[in-house]
C-alpha positions as CSV (number, residue, x, y, z in Angstrom):
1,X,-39.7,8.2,-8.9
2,X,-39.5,9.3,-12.4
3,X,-38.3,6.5,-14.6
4,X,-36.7,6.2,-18.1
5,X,-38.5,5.9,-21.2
6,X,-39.2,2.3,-21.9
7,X,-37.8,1.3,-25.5
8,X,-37.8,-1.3,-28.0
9,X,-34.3,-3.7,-28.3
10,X,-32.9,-1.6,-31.2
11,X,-33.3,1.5,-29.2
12,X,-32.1,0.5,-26.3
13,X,-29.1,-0.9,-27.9
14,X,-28.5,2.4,-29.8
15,X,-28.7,4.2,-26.8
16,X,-25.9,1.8,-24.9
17,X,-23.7,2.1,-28.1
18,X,-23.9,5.9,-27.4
19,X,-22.8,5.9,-23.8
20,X,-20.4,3.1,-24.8
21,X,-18.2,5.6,-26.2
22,X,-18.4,8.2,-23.4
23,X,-17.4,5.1,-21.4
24,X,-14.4,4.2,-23.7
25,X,-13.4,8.0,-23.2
26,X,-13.6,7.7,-19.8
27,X,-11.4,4.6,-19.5
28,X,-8.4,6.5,-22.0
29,X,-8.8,9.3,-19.7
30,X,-8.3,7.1,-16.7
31,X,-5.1,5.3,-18.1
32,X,-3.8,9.0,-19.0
33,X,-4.0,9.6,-15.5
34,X,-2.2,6.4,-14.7
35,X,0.7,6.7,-16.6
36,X,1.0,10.8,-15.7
37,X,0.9,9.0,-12.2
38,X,3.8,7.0,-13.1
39,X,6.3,10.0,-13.5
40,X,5.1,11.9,-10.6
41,X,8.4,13.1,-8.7
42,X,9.1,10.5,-5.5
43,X,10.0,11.5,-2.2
44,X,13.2,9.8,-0.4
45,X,11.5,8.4,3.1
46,X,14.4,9.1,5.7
47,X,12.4,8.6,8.8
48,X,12.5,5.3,10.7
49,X,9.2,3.8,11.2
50,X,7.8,0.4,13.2
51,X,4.9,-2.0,13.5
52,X,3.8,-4.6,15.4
53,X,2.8,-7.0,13.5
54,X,1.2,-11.0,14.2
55,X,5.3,-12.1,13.9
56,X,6.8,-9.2,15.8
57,X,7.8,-5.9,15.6
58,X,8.7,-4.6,11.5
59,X,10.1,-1.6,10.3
60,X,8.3,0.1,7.1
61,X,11.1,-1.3,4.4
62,X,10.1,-5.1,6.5
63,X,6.2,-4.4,5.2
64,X,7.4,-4.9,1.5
65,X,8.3,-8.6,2.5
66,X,11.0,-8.3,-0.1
67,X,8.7,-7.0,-2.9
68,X,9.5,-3.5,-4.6
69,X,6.3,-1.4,-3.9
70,X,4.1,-1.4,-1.1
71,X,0.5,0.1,-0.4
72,X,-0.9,1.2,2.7
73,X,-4.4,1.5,3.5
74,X,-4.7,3.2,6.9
75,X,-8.1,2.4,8.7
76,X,-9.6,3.3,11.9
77,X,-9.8,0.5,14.0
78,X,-8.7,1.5,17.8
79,X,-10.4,3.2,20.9
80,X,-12.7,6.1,20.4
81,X,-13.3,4.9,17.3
82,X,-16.9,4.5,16.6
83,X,-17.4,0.6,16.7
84,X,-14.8,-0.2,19.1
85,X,-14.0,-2.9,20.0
86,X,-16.2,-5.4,18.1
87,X,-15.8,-3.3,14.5
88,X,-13.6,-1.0,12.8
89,X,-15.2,2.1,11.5
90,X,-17.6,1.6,9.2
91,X,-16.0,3.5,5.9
92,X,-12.9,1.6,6.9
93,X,-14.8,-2.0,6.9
94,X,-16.5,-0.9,3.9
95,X,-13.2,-0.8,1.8
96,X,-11.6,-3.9,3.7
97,X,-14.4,-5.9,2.2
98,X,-13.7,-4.8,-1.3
99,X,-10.4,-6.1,-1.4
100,X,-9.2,-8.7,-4.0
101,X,-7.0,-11.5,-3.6
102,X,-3.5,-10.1,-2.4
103,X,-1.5,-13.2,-4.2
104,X,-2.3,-10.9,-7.6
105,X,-1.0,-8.0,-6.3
106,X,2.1,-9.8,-5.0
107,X,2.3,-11.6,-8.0
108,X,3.2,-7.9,-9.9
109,X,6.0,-7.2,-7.1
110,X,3.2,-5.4,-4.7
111,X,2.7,-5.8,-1.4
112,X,-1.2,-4.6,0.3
113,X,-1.2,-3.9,3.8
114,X,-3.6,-2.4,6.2
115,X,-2.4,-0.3,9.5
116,X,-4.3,1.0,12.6
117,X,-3.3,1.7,16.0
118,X,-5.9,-1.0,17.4
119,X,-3.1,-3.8,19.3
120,X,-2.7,-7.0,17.7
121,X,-4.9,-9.1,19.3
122,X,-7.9,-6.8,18.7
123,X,-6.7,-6.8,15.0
124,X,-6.9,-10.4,14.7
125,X,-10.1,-10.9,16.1
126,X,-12.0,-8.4,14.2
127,X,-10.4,-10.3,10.5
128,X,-11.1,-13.8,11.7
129,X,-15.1,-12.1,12.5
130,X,-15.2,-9.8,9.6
131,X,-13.3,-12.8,7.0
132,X,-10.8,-10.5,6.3
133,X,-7.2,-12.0,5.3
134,X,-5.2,-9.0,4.4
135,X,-1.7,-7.9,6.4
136,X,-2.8,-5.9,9.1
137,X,0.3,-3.9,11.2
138,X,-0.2,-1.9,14.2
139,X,1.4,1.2,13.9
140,X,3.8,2.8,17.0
141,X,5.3,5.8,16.0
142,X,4.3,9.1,13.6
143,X,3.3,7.5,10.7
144,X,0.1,8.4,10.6
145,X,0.5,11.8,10.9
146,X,3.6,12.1,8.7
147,X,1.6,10.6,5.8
148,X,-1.4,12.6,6.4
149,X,-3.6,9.6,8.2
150,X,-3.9,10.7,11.3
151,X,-7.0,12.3,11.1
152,X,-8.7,10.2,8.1
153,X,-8.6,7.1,6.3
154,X,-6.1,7.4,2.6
155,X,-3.7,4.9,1.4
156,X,0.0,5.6,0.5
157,X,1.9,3.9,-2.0
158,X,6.1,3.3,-1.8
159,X,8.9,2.0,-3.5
160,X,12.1,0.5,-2.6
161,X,15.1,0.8,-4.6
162,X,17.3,-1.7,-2.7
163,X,17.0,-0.4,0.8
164,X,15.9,3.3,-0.3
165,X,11.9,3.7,0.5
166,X,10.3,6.6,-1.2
167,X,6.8,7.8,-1.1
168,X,5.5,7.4,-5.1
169,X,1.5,8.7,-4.3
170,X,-0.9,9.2,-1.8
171,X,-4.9,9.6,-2.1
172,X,-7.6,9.5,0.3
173,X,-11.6,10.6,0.9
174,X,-13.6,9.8,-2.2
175,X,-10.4,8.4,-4.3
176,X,-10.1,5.3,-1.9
177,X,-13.8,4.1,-2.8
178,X,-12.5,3.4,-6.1
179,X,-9.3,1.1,-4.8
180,X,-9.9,-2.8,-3.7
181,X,-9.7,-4.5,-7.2
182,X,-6.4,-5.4,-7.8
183,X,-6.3,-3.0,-11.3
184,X,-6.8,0.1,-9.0
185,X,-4.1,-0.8,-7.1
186,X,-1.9,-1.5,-9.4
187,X,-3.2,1.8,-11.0
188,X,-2.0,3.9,-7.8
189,X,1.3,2.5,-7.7
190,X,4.9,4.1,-9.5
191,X,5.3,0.8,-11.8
192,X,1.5,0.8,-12.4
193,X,0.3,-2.5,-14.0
194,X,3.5,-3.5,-15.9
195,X,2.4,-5.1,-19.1
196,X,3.6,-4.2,-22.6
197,X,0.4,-1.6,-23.8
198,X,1.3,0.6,-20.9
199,X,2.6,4.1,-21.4
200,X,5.2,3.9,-18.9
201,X,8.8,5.6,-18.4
202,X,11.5,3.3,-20.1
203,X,13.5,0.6,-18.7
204,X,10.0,-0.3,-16.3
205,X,9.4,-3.7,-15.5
206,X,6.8,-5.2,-18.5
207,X,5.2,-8.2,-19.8
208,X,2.2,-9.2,-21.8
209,X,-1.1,-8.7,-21.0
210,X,-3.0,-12.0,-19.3
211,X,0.6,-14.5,-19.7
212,X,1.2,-13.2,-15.7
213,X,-2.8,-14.3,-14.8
214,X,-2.6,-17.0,-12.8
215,X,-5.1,-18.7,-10.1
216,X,-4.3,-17.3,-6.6
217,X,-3.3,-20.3,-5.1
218,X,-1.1,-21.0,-7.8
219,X,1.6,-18.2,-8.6
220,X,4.0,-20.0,-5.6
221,X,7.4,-19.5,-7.4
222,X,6.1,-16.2,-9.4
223,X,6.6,-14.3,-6.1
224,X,10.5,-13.0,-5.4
225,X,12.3,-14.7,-2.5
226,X,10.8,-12.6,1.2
227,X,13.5,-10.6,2.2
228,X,15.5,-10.5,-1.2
229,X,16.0,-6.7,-2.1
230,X,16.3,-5.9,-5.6
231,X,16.9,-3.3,-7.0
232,X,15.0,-1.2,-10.2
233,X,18.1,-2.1,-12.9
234,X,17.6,-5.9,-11.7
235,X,14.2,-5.3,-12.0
236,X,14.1,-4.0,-15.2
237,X,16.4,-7.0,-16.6
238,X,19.6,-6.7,-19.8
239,X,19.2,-3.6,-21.3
């Protein structure tokens, strides 16, 4: 193993200010890409769709739980999956344990869910064993091969304009190692993160940076009302 040069405090320090600035570039360049994400066209879901879920059987608009955008990691947990049935694939368990704290995603109108075609006992036994507390639905129908999951893992994000769903993005193979913090998320998504420095289309839902952080056991009334669909003008407030 060929190592680095070992250096004295101020030239180590010179040398971090140096990449530093690559690194700020890098972080522009990625809320560029954010905000470019934000105006991509959207695509009107017309297609009915179901899941079992631990409280019954849902429909995809159900999944939001009343919030406006929704994300859907698809992961291979079922038979003739390698692991089954004790585990979900590994890739799949890999990014299920990266997940953050799903009250700060639904704290910025976002709803996270996971979807396999594994039943829902098996689904439930595998999260209590693995720790994992995310909504995970069982899918039914052609969802996973109309939004390009049936063969590999990639999560789609949607929106809801009262009861209209449409498709905002979609990314899978190497993009979904970089999802599981609740930025990236909120990164992927057609609102993005909604605070004020955002370069985002106008009449978008905003607020300052920070005011919205909260503890995860404490946002309680932050969240909308389940079930209560608004709509994008309610959303975006008096004009």
């Amino acid at each position: 193993m060929k190592t680095p040069p070992i250096v004295s405090l101020r030239e180590w320090e010179a040398a971090r200010r140096q990449l530093l600035v690559k690194e700020k570039e890098m972080t522009r360049a990625r809320d560029a890409l954010a905000a470019e994400r934000r105006r991509m066209p959207w695509l009107a879901v017309e297609k009915e769709y179901e899941f079992d879920g631990p409280e019954g059987r849902s429909t995809l608009l159900g999944l939001f739980e009343g919030r406006r955008q929704l994300i859907v990691y698809r992961a291979f947990f079922e038979p003739g999956v390698f692991g089954w049935p004790d585990h979900a694939c590994q890739g799949c368990s890999l990014v299920a344990d990266q997940v953050a704290h799903v009250a700060h995603l639904n704290a910025r109108d976002t709803t996270l869910v996971f979807v396999s075609r594994a039943p829902q006992p098996d689904i439930e036994r595998v999260k209590a064993r693995m720790g994992w507390t995310m909504p995970w639905f069982t899918m039914t129908d052609d969802f996973d091969t109309d939004f390009g999951v049936d063969e590999w893992h990639g999560t789609n994000a949607f929106l809801r304009d009262g009861a209209r769903v449409f498709r905002t993005y979609f990314i899978n193979n190497r993009g979904d190692e970089a999802l599981g913090s609740t930025w990236s998320y909120l990164d992927l998504t057609a609102l993005g993160r909604q605070e004020e420095w955002e370069d985002s289309p106008e009449g978008y839902p905003r607020t300052p940076p920070y005011e919205w952080w909260n503890w995860h056991d404490e946002y309680g009334a932050a969240e909308p009302p389940p079930g209560r669909l608004t709509t994008l003008a309610e959303a975006a407030g008096p004009s």
